[in-house]
Every structure is written in structure tokens, then in C-alpha cells.
C-alpha positions as CSV (number, residue, x, y, z in Angstrom):
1,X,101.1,39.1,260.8
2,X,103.0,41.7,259.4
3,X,102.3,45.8,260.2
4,X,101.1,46.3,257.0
5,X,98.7,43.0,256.8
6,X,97.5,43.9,260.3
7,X,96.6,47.5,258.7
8,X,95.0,46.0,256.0
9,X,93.2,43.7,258.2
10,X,91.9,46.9,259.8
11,X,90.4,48.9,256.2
12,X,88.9,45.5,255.0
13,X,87.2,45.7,258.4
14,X,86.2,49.0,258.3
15,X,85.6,49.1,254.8
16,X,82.7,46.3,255.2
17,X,80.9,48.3,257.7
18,X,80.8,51.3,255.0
19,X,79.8,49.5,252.3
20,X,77.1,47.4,254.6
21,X,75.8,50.9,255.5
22,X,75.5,52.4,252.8
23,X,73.7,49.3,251.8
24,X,71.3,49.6,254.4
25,X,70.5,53.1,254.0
26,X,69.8,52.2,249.9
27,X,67.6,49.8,250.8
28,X,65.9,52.2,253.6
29,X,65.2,55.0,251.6
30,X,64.5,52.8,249.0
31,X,61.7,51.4,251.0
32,X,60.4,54.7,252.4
33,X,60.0,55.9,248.1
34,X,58.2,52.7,247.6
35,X,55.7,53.3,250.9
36,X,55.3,57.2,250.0
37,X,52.2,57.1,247.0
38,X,50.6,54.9,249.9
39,X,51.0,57.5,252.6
40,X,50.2,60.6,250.4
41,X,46.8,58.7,249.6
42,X,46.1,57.8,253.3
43,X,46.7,61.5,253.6
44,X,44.2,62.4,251.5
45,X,46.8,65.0,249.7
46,X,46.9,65.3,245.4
47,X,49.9,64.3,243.4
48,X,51.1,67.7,243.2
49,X,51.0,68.5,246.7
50,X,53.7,65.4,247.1
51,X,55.5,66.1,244.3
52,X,58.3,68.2,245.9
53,X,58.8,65.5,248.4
54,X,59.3,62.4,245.5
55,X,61.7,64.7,243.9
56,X,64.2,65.4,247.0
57,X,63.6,61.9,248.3
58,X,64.0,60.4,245.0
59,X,67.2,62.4,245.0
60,X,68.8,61.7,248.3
61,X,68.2,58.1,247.1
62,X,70.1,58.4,244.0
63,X,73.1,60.5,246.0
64,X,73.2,57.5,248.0
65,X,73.7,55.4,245.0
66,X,76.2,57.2,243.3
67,X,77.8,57.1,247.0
68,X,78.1,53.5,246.9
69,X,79.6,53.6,243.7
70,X,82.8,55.7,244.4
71,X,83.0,53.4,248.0
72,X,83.2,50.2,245.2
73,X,85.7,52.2,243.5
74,X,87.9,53.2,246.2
75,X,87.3,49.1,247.3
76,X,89.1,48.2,243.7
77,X,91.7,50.9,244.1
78,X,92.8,49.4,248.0
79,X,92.8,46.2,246.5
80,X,95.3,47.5,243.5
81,X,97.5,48.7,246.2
82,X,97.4,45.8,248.1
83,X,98.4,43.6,245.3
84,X,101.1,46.2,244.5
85,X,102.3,45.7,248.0
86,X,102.1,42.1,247.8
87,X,100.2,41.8,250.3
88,X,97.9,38.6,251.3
89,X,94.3,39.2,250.6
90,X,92.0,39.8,253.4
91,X,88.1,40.5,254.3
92,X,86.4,42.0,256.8
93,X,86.5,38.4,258.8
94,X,90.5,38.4,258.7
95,X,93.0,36.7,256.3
96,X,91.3,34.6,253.7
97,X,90.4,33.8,250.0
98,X,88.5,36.7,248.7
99,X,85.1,35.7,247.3
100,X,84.4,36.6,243.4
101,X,83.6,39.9,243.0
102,X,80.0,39.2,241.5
103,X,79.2,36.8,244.7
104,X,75.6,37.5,246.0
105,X,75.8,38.9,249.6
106,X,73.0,37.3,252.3
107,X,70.5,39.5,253.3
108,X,71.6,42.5,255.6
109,X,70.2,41.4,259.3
110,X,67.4,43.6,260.3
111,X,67.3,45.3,257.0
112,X,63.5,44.4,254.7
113,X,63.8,43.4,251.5
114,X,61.9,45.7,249.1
């Protein structure tokens, strides 16, 4: 393997593990906004008292979001620049054929579905 496939080899890697992360902490937060109504009834507390805290965590979600999207895109510009550097395509699991872009990814382990 070549310097340059062994360095790509290395930013698929670490590229999955951003992209799994951010992932996770989507579907966290995303979680946490869908059990919050629940917990500001168990505490009793009106709509407006919770109001503040739907907004910034409603927020923080969507930052997270648009995070993942400029990750995906900086995922399509490597992959330009590894096709301009004729390069043979990789994932995070080594040297291989790339699965389609629209593939559906498993369940994250440890990670609820919403």
C-alpha cells in the first residue's frame, strides 16, 4: 500500500468516527427534545416556563444538523480528491468497494432509536 492509500486509509477511518458521532449525538438530543414535554409535565411547570429551554435545545439540535451536513460535504470533497489522485477507494474498514451513497446504515450500537 502506497503512502498516500495508507493516508487515505487513515481519514476514511477517522472520518467514520465523526460522522458516527455526530450521528449519535443527533439522535441523543433528538431523543432528550422528544422526552422534554414529558418531563416539564412530571414537573408540574406551564408551557411557558419551558419555553426557553425547547428553543436553545431545539437549537443545539438543529446546529448539530447543519454540522453533519458540512462533515457529508467535506466527505464528497475527500472523495473528489481522491479520485483526482487516482487513488483506490477505501472505507473506514480498509480498501474496498464503496457502498452506494444512499445505502441505509445499521443501527448505531448502544444508540435508541427515536
Amino acid at each position: 500500500m502506497s503512502d498516500r492509500q495508507h493516508i487515505a486509509h487513515d481519514i476514511a477511518h477517522d472520518l467514520a468516527q465523526v460522522e458516527n458521532a455526530i450521528d449519535a449525538a443527533i439522535a441523543a438530543a433528538g431523543g432528550f427534545v422528544a422526552r422534554l414535554p414529558a418531563y416539564r409535565r412530571e414537573a408540574m411547570l406551564s408551557a411557558v416556563a419551558g419555553q426557553e429551554v425547547f428553543s436553545a435545545v431545539g437549537e443545539a439540535t438543529n446546529l448539530l444538523t447543519t454540522a453533519r451536513g458540512e462533515i457529508v460535504r467535506g466527505h464528497h470533497k475527500l472523495e473528489a480528491l481522491r479520485r483526482a489522485m487516482k487513488l483506490d477507494p477505501v472505507t473506514a474498514g480498509g480498501p474496498a468497494d464503496k457502498p452506494p451513497s444512499d445505502a441505509v446504515m445499521p443501527p448505531l450500537p448502544g444508540v435508541p432509536l427515536a
